[in-house]
N, C-alpha and C positions, 0 to 999 in steps of 0.2 A: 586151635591146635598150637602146641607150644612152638615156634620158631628159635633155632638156634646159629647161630655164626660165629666167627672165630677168628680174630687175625692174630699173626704169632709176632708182632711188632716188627716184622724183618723189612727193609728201604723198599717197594717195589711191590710186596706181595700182595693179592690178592684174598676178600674175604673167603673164609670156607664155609659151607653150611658142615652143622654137627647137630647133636642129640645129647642131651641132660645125660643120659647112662653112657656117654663117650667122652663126655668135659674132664674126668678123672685123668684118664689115660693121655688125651690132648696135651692137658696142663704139666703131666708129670714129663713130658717131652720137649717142653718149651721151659723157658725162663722166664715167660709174664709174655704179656699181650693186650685182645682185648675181647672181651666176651659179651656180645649182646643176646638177651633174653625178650623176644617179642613177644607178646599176647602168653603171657606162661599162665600152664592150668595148675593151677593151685598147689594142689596136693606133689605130684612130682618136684614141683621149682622149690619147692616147702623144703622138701625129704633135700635137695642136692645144696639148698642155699644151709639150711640148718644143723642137717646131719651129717653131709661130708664135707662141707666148707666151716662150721662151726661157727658162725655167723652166728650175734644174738638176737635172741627170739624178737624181740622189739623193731629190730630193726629188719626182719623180715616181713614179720606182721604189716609194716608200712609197707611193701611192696603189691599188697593185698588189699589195701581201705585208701581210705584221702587222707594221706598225712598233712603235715605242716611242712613248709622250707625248711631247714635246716642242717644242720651237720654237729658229727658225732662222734669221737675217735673211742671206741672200744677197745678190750686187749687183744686180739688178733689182725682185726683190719678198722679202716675208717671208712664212713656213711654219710651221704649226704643223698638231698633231695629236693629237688626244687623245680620249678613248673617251665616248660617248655612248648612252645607253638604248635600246633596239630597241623598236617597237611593236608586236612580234611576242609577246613576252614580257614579263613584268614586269620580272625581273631581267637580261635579256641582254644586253650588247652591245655596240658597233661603232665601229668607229674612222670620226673624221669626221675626214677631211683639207682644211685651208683655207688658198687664196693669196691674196696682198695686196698688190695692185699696182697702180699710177696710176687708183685712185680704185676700184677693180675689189675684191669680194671673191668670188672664186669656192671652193665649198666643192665636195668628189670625196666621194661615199658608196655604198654599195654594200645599205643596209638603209633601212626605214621609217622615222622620228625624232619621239619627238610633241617633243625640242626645237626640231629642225628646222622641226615642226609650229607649236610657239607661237612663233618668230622667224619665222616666214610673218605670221602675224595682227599682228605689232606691224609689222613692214614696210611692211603693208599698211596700218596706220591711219596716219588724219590726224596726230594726234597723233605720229606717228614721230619727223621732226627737231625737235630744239630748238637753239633760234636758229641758225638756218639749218646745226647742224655736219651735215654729213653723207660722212667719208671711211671710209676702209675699216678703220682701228682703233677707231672707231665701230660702225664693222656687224660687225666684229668680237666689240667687246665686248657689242652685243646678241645677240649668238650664244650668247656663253660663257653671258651671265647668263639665256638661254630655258631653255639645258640645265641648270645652275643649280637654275633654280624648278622645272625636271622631276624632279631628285633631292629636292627639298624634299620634293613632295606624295609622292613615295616612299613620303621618312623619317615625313609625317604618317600615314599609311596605316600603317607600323610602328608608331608610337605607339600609334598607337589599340589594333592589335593585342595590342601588350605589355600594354597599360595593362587589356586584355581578360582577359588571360590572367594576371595577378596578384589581381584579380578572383578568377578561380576557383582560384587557388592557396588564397583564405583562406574559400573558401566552403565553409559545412559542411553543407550542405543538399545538397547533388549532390555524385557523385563525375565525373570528366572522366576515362574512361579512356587518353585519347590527347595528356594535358598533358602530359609526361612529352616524347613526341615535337617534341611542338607548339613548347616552348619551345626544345629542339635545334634545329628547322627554323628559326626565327627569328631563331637565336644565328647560324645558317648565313649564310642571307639576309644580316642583315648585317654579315657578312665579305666576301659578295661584293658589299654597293654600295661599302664599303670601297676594294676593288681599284681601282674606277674615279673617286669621288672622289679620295682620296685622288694620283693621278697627277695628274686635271685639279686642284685646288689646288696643287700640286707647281706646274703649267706657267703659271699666272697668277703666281704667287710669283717663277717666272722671269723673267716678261715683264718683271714689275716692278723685278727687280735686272740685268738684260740691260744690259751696256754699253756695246749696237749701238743702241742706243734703239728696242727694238721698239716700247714705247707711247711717245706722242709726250706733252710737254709738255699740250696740250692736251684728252689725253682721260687724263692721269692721272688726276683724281681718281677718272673712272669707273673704271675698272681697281681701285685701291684699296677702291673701297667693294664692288668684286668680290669683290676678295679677302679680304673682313672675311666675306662671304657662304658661300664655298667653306670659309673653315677654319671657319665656325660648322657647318657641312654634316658637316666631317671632325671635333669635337667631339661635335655629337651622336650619331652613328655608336657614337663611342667610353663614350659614357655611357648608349645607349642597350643593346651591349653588356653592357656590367657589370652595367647595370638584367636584363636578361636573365639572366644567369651567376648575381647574386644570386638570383634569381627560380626558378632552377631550383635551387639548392642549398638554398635554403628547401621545396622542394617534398619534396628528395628526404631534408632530415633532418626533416618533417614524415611523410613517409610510412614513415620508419623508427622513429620514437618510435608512430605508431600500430601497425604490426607489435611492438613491444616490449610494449605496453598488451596485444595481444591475447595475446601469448605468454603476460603475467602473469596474464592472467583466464585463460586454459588451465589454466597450473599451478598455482592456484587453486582449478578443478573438479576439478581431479585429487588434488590435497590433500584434497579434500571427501571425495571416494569414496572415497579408500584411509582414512580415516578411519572410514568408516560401514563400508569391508569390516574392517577391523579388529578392532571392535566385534562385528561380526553376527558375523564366523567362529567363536568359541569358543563365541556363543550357538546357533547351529546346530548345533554337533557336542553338545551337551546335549541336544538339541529331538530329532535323530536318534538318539541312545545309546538315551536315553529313550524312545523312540515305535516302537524297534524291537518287533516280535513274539515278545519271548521271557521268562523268568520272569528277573528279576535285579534284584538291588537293592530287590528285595521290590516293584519298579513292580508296579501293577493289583492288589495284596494287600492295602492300606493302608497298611503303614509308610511309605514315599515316596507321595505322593497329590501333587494336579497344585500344590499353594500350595505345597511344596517344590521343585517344580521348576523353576519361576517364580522363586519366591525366589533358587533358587541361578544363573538366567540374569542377572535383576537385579545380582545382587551379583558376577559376572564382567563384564556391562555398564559396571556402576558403577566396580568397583578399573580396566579398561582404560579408561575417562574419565577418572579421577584422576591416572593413569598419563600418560596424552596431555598432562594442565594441566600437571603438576609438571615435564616434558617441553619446556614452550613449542609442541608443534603446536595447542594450541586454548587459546584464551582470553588468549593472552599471546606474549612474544616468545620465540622460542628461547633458549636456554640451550649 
């Protein structure tokens, strides 16, 4: 069901709720304002945007399909559209379409908005106009700059994150089994606030080279100091990216040099034992000749007695020790 609200631009006031078949009457009693349209059902928002506002068909049509970003100054009012945070989700969302017309800004949405939400709050304070401007390129550019500071607190919200997760990139006290993911998902993220910055800077960059004169003389400077805002928005995106990308290639040739460390202490252990078996084999097959049960070699008669046999395990021990040094497996570098 269609939602309609209404403020009449005055310092202080409060929104009203209203109805499509009451906006005539509203309008013709006020001098401009602001007119939000939520979840409009088609056909009626059609008839009041087309037929009694004279709004053209095109740029109606777009408050109905998935437009593009952009802006578009026709001969009764000016149009623009471009994409906006949903409060439903962090990252999703929704095209906000807004006209401008004899002192009138009426915006068409179809989702929840916390920009929408913080251009509510500044509307509504006293503090709103300064020196007495109050037209619709005006309530315009407080619009742009709510959604704006909505993508700011985003990017701050990503910072912190990042700046969390590099953190435990260099932390050697705990392992983070799911870093590896984590920095993926955030490389994700923002690409997709990317998508949508990136068009709304696009579409103030227009307003401001447009040579229909969508922003007026007057609230240039505001527009400009927008635009200094949107592209530092579309810069940090871009460096906080990279910081990301570094961040995870750091992870991942860190985590390849400690698999490398481990492999070397392996074959290390395994050096060790094939060394000791080395050693012990020749001694064992003496120990076994030797200790068999049978008369040979004069064993258990006295000629060979056990310091014989001993001796002659040492001195096999020993020459395969010597062997190993002169060799480079122990004591030294290979050869």
């Amino acid at each position: 069901m269609t939602r309609v609200r209404v403020h009449t631009g005055k310092a202080g006031a409060d929104m009203e709720d209203s109805s499509l078949s009451d906006l005539s009457k509203f309008m013709s009693e006020n001098s401009g304002g602001w007119i939000d349209i939520f979840q409009p059902e088609e056909e009626p928002t059609r008839d009041f945007l087309q037929q009694k506002m004279g709004f053209h068909r095109l740029a109606v049509d777009d408050c109905f399909e998935e437009p593009a970003s952009r802006n578009f100054v026709y001969e009764n009012h000016k149009f623009t559209t471009f994409k906006a945070r949903d409060a439903d989700r962090e990252l999703d969302t929704e095209y906000l379409r807004s006209f401008l017309h004899d002192g009138w800004l009426i915006t068409v949405r179809h989702a929840h908005m916390p920009g929408i939400a913080e251009f509510r709050k500044r509307i509504r304070s006293k503090s709103f106009i300064k020196d007495g401007m109050m037209n619709t390129e005006y309530l315009l550019y407080q619009l742009l700059d709510s959604v704006a500071d909505d993508w700011m607190k985003v990017l701050s919200r990503q910072s912190d994150r990042l700046d969390e997760l590099e953190d435990q990139v260099f932390d050697p006290r705990q392992k983070y089994p799911t870093l590896l993911e984590d920095l993926h998902e955030i490389k994700g993220e923002l690409r997709e606030i990317a998508k949508s910055t990136t068009p709304l800077d696009d579409v103030i960059q227009g307003m401001l080279r447009s040579t229909d004169n969508f922003v007026t003389e007057e609230t240039d400077l505001y527009y400009r100091d927008l635009a200094d805002l949107t592209h530092s928005i579309v810069t940090r995106i871009e460096n906080y990216s990279s910081g990301a990308a570094s961040t995870r290639d750091t992870y991942i040739s860190q985590t390849s040099m400690r698999l490398a460390e481990s492999q070397a202490e392996t074959a290390e252990v395994m050096r060790l034992l094939t060394i000791i078996a080395t050693i012990m084999l020749p001694i064992t097959a003496v120990a076994s000749i030797f200790g068999m049960n049978v008369q040979s070699f004069g064993a258990g008669t006295g000629p060979v007695d056990l310091k014989v046999i001993l001796s002659l395990m040492a001195g096999i021990g020993g020459g395969l020790l010597m062997w190993l040094y002169f060799k480079g497996y122990i004591g030294g570098k290979r050869r």
